[in-house]
C-alpha positions as CSV (number, residue, x, y, z in Angstrom):
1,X,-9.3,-24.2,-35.8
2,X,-9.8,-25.3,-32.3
3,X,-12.9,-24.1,-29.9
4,X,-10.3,-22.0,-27.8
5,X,-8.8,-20.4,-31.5
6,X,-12.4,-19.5,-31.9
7,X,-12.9,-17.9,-28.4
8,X,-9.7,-16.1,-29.0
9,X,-10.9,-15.0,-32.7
10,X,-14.2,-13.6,-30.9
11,X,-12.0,-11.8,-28.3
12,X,-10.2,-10.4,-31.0
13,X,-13.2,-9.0,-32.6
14,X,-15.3,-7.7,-29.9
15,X,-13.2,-6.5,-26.6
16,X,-11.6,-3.1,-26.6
17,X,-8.2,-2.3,-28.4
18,X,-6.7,-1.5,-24.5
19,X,-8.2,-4.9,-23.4
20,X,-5.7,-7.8,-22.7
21,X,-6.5,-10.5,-25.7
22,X,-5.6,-13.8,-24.2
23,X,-3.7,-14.9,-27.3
24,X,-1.9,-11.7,-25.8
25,X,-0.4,-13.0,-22.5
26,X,3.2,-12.7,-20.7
27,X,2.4,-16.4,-19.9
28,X,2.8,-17.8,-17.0
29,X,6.2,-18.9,-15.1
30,X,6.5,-22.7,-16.4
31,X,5.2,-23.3,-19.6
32,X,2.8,-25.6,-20.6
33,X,0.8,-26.7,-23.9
34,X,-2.6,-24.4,-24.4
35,X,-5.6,-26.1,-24.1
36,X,-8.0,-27.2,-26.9
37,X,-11.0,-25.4,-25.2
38,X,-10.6,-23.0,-23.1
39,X,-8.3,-20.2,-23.3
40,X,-5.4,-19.0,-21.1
41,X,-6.9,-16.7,-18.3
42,X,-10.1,-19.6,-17.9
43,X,-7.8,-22.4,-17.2
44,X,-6.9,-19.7,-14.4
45,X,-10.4,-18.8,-13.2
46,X,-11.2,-22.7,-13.3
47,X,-7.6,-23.8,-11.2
48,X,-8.7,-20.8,-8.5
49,X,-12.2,-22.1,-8.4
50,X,-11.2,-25.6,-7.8
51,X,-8.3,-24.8,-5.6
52,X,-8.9,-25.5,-1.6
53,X,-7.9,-21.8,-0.7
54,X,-11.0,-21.0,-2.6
55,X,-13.3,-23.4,-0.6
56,X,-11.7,-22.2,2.5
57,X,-12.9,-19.0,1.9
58,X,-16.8,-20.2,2.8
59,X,-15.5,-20.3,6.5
60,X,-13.5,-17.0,6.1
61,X,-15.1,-13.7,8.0
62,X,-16.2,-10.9,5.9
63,X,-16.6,-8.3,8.7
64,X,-18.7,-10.1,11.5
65,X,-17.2,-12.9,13.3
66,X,-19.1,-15.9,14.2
67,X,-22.6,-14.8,12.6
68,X,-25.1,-17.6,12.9
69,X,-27.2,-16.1,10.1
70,X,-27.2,-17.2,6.8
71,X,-27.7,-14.1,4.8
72,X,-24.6,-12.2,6.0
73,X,-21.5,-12.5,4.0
74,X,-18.8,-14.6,3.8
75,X,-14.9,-14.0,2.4
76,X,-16.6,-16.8,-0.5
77,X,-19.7,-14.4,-1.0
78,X,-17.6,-11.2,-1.1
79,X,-15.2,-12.8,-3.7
80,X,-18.8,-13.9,-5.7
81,X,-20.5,-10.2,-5.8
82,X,-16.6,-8.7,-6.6
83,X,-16.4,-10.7,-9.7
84,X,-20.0,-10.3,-10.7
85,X,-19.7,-6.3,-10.6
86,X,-15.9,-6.5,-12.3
87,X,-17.3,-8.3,-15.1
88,X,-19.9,-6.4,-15.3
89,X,-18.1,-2.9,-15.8
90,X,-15.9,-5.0,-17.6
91,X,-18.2,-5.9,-20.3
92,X,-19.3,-2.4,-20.6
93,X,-16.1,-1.0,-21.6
94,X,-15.4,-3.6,-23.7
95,X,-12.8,-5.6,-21.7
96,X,-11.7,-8.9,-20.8
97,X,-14.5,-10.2,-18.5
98,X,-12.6,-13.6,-18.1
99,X,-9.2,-12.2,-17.0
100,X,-11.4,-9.9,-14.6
101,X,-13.6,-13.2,-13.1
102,X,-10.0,-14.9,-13.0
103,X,-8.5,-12.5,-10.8
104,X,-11.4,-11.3,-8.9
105,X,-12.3,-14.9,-7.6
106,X,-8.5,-15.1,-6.2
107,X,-7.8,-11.3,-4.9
108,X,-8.7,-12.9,-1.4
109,X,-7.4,-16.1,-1.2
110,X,-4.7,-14.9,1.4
111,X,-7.0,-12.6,3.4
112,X,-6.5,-14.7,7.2
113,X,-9.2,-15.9,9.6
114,X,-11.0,-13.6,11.0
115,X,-10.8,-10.6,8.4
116,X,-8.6,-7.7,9.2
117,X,-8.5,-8.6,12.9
118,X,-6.5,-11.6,11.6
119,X,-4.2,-9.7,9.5
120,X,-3.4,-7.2,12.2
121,X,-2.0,-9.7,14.2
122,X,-0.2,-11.9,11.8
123,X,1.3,-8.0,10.5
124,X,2.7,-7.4,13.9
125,X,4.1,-11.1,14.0
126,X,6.0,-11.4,10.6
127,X,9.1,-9.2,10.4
128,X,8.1,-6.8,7.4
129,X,4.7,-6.9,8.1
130,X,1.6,-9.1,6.3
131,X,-0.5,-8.2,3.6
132,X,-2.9,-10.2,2.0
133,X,-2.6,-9.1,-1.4
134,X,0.8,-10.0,-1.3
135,X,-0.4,-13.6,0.6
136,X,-2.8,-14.4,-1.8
137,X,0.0,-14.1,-4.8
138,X,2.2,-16.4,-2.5
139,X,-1.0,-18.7,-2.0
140,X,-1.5,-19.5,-5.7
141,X,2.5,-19.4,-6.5
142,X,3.9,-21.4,-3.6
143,X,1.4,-22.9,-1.3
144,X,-1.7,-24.2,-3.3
145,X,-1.4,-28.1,-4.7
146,X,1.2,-29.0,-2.2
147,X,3.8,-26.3,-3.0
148,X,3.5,-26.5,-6.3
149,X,1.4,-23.4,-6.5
150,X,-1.5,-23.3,-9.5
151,X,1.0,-21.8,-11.9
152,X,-1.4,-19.5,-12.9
153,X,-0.2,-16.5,-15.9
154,X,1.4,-13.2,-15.4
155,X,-1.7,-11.1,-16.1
156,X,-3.7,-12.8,-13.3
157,X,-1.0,-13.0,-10.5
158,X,-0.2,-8.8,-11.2
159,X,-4.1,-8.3,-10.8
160,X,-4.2,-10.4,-7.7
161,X,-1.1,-8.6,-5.9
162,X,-2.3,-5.3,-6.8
163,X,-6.1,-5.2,-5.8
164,X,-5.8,-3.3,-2.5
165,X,-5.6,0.3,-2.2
166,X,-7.5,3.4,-3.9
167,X,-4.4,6.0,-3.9
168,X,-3.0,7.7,-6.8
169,X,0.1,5.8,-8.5
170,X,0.0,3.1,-5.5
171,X,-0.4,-0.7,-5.8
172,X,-1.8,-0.5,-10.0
173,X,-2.4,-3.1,-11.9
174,X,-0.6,-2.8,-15.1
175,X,-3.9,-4.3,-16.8
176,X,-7.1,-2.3,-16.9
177,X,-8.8,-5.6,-16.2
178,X,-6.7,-5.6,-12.7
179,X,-7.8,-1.9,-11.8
180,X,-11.0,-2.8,-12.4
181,X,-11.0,-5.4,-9.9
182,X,-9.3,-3.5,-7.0
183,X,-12.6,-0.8,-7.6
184,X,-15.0,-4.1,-7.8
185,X,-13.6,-4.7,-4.5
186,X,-14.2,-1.5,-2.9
187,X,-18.1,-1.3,-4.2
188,X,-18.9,-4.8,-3.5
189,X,-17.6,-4.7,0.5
190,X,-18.8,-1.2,0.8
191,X,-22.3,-1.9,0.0
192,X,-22.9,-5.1,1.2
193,X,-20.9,-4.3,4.7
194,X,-23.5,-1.7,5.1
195,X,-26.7,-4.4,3.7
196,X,-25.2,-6.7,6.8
197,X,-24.9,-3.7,9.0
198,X,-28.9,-2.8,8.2
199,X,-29.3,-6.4,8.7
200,X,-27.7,-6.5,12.4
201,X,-29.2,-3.6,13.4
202,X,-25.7,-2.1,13.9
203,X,-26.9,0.8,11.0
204,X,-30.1,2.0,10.2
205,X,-30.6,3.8,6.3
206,X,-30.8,6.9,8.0
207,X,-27.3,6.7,9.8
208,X,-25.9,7.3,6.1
209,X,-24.3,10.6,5.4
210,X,-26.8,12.2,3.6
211,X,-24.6,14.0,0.8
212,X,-23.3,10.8,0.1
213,X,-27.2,9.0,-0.3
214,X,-27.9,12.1,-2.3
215,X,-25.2,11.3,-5.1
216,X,-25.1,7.7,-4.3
217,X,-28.6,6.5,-3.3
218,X,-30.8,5.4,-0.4
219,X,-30.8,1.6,-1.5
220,X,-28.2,-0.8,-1.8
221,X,-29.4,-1.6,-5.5
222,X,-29.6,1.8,-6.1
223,X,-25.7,2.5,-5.0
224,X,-24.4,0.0,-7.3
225,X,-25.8,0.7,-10.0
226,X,-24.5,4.5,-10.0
227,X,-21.7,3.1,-8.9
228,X,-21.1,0.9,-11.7
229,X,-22.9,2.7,-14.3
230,X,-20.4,6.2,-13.4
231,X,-17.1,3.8,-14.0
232,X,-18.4,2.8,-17.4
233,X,-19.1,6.0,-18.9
234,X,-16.0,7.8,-17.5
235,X,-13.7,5.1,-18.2
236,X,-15.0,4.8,-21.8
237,X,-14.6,8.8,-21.9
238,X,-10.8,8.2,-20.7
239,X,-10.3,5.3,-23.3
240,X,-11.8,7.7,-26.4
241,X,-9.0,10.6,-25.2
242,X,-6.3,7.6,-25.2
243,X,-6.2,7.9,-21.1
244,X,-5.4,4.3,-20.0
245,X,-7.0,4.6,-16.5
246,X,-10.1,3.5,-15.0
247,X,-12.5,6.5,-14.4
248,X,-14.9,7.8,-11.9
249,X,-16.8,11.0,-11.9
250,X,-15.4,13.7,-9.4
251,X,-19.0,14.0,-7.9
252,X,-19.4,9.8,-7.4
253,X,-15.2,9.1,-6.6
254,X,-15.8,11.7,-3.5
255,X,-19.4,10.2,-2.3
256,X,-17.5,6.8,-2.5
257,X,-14.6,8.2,-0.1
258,X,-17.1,9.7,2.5
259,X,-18.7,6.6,2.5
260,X,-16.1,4.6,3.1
261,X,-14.7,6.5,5.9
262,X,-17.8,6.4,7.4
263,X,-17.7,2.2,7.4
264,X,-14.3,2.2,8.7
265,X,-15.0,5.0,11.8
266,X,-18.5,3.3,12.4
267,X,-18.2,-0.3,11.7
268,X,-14.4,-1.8,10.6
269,X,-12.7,0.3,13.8
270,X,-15.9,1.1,15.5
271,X,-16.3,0.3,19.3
272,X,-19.5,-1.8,18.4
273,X,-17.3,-4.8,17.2
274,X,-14.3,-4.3,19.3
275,X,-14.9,-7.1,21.9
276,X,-15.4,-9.7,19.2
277,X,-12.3,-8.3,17.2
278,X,-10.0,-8.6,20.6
279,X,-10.9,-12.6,21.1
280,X,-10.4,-13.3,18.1
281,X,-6.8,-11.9,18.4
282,X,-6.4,-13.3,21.6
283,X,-6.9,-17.0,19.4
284,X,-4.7,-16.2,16.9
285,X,-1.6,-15.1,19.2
286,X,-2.1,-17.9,21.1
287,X,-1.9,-20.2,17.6
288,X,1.1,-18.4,16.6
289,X,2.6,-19.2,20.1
290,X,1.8,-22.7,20.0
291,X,3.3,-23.6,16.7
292,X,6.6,-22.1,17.0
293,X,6.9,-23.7,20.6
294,X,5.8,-26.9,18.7
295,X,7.2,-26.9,15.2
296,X,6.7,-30.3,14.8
297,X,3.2,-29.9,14.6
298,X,2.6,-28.5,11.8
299,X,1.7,-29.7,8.7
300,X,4.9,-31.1,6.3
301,X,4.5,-28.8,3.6
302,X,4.7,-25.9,6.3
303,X,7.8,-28.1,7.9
304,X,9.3,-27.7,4.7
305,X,9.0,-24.2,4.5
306,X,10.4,-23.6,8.1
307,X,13.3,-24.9,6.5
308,X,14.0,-23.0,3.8
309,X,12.5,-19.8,4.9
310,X,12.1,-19.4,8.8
311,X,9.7,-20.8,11.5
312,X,7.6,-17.6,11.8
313,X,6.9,-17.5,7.7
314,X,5.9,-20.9,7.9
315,X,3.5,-20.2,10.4
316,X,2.5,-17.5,9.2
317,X,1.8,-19.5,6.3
318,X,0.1,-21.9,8.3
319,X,-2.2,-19.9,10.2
320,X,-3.3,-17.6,7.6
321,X,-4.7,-20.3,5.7
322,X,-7.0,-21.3,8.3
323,X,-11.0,-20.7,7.9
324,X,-12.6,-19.0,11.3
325,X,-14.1,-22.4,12.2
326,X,-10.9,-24.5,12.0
327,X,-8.8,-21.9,14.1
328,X,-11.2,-21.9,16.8
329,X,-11.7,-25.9,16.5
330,X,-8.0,-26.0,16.8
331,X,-7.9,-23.1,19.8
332,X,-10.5,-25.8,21.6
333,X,-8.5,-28.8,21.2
334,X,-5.1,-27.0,22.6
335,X,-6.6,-24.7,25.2
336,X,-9.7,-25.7,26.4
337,X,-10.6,-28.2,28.7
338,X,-11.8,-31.5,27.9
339,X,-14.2,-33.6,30.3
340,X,-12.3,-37.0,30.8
341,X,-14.0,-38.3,33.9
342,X,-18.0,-38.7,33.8
């Protein structure tokens, strides 16, 4: 018996009977030999980690564009504290914590420069609209290792496409593992949007609706772990009366909606951020300009895609994988004047 025929043994032993066992798997689209250590869903986690979409994500905006200080969060940070809390709800029901890390660390490979400023404009660009869920799956699929994609298995990609969205019967992961990821998501940004808020002076504690502190908490510690602790014990609840769905107290799921409305009226779509959210549209329209005046500037792979697919896909393509600081190095070189006589 191999090391990874151990780890699946364990799995077998120890996780949940509605957990995904990774001896278990759909697979993934072109087959390949197992490995002798590790088993299916960490080969994933460890191609995403290693992938350049994932280091890209360092110089990917959170919420505030352009911070110079070091303790506000990144798109790379974000993905970080999502996985932590999906694993650890995960281990608390009894689920696959790998398969959660795997897909947690790539739900946000395909979010674009810029955070939602950048996918608002690349939405009203591409015919059908952009999503980043739906990029992310065609980052890891298609675009990753030179087109090749990171061939990654069925469980991880449905996870990955399906993170966004709260509403009832809409964008589910077929995988508890998955579901619990897209909720991961939702605790992580909410809490730590509002830690970099406190931090910016943008919020103060006391701006909080207060029936949501009173069910949630006054700290950001304190929110978390009723957060997480609530999803535990009602999801454990739902397993024991055979309901496959991830759970949350009526009490905690409605404090968590308040509270998120809040972030979006005061912060996300607030006027406070709205002058740095327009420039940074300005850049990226004038990008998606430039490259489909100047096709033959883009990258091959990208070139290649034009081809097959359309010009506006491939930059779409293009653009969207860009960190903040590259598509503002790049808006410098094209549009902004150079001295060239001292």
């Amino acid at each position: 018996m191999d090391i990874r025929e151990k780890i699946e043994k364990f799995e077998s032993l120890t996780l949940a009977k509605q957990a995904i066992l990774s001896v278990d798997s759909l697979g993934r689209e072109v087959f390949e030999e197992k490995d002798p250590i590790r088993t299916c869903f960490m080969v994933d986690r460890d191609r995403i980690i290693h992938s350049k979409s994932f280091r890209r994500l360092k110089h990917k905006t959170q919420v505030y564009i352009k911070t110079f200080g070091d303790h506000y969060r990144t798109r790379l940070t974000h993905t970080l504290e999502v996985a932590q809390i999906g694993r650890t709800i995960g281990v608390g029901i009894g689920l696959n914590e790998i398969l959660i890390e795997a897909i947690a660390l790539g739900h946000d490979l395909g979010h674009v420069a810029f955070a939602h400023n950048g996918e608002e404009v690349l939405s009203e660009f591409l015919e059908g609209g952009f999503r980043h869920n739906e990029q992310s799956v065609r980052v890891v699929k298609k675009l990753e290792r030179d087109g090749r994609g990171l061939n990654l298995t069925h469980e991880v990609i449905d996870g990955i496409l399906n993170h966004s969205g709260l509403s009832e019967g809409i964008n589910k992961a077929k995988t508890l593992e998955g579901r619990i990821v897209q909720y991961s998501d939702k605790i992580a940004y909410l809490n730590h949007d509002i830690d970099d808020s406190i931090r910016a002076k943008l919020l103060s504690e006391d701006d909080l609706p207060k029936e949501v502190i009173n069910v949630l908490g006054k700290s950001h510690s304190e929110r978390i772990e009723v957060l997480i602790s609530d999803m535990i014990k009602e999801t454990i609840t739902n397993l024991e009366n055979d309901i496959y769905e991830v759970g949350q107290s009526n009490e905690v799921k409605e404090a968590m909606v308040e509270l998120r409305k809040f972030m979006f009226a005061n912060i996300y779509l607030g006027d406070v951020l709205k002058v740095e959210r327009d420039k940074a549209k300005f850049i990226l329209h004038q990008l998606l300009e430039y490259y489909c005046k100047h096709e033959e500037k883009l990258p091959e792979l990208y070139r290649k895609i034009a081809s097959e697919e359309g010009l506006k896909r491939a930059v779409a393509d293009y653009i969207a994988g860009m960190s903040d600081d590259y598509c503002i190095g790049i808006f410098n070189e094209l549009f902004v004047p150079k001295f060239v006589i001292f």
